[in-house]
N, C-alpha and C positions, 0 to 999 in steps of 0.2 A: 542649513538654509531651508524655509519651508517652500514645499513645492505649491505649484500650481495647480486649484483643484480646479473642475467644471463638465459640465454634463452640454449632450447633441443629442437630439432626437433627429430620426431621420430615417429614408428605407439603406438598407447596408445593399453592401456588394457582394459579389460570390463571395463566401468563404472559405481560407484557406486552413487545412489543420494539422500538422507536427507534433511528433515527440523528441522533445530534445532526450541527451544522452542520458540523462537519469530518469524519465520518463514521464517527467510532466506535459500535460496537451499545454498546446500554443494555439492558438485560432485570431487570425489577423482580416480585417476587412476596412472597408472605407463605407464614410459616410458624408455623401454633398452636404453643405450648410451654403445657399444663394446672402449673399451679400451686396448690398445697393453701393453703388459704386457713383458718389456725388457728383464727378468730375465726367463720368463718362455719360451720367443717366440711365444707367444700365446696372443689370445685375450681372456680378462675376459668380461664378460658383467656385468655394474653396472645397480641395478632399481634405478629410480629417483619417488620418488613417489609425484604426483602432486596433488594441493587443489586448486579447483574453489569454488568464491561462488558469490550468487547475479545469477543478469541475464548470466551474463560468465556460472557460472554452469549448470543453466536451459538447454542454449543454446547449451551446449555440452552434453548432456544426451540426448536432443532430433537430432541433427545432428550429431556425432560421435562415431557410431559404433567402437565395437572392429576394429582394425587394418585402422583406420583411423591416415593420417599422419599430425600431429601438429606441431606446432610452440606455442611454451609456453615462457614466458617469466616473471617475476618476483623476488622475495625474495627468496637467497638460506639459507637453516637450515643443518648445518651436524650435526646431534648425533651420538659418538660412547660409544661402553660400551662393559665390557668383561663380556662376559655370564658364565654360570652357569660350562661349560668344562671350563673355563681358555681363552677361545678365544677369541680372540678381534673381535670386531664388527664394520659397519660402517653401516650409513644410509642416503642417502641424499633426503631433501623435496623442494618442490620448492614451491611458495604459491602465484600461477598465478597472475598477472595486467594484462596482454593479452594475448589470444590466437587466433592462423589463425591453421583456417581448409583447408586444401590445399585438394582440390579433383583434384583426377588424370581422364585429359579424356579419355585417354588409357593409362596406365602405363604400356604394353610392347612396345611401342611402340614411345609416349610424351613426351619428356624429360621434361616441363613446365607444369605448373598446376597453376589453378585457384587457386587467395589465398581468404577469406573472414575473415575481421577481425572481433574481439569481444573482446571489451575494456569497462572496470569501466565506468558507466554513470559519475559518482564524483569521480572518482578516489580513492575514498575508498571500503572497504571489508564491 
């Protein structure tokens, strides 16, 4: 079954970073996407929660600080589930192939930004 591919730009959240037991880096963060919500006339903001691993991960634990703006792109996961009130739930993951770090060289000012990319050496996890 083919997965679900798609890309978020957006500033990330702290990052977290692990080695699992064989010693690959893990580095997990979220990224707001605002969504206009027709019925309410409002915006909702969904988290997208993102998984780096391998050198992508490394890479971004040492260059992107919280409120740095990404370009993430890869496999999307939606799980939902209705929790314990009766409420239905949603959650979407994305589980990186590449990521650019866009630094801003004035962001009041810039409209352009430096992009550097960071891509699977083999294209695997």
């Amino acid at each position: 079954m083919p997965q679900l591919q798609g890309s978020i730009t957006g500033r990330c959240t702290q990052s977290e970073m692990m080695y699992n037991d064989s010693g690959l880096a893990i580095t997990r963060f979220s990224i707001p996407s605002d969504i206009y919500n027709y019925k309410t006339k409002q915006r909702d903001t969904q988290w997208v929660k993102v998984t780096c691993f391998g050198s992508i991960a490394e890479r971004i634990n040492q260059h992107a600080p919280k409120g740095t703006i990404l370009v993430v792109t890869g496999s999307i996961k939606l799980s939902e589930w209705v929790g314990k009130d009766g409420a239905s739930h949603s959650n979407m993951e994305l589980t990186a192939a590449s990521v650019e770090i866009q630094f801003d060289k004035k962001p009041a000012t810039v409209p352009s930004a430096e992009m550097v990319p960071f891509e699977l050496e083999d294209g695997h996890f």
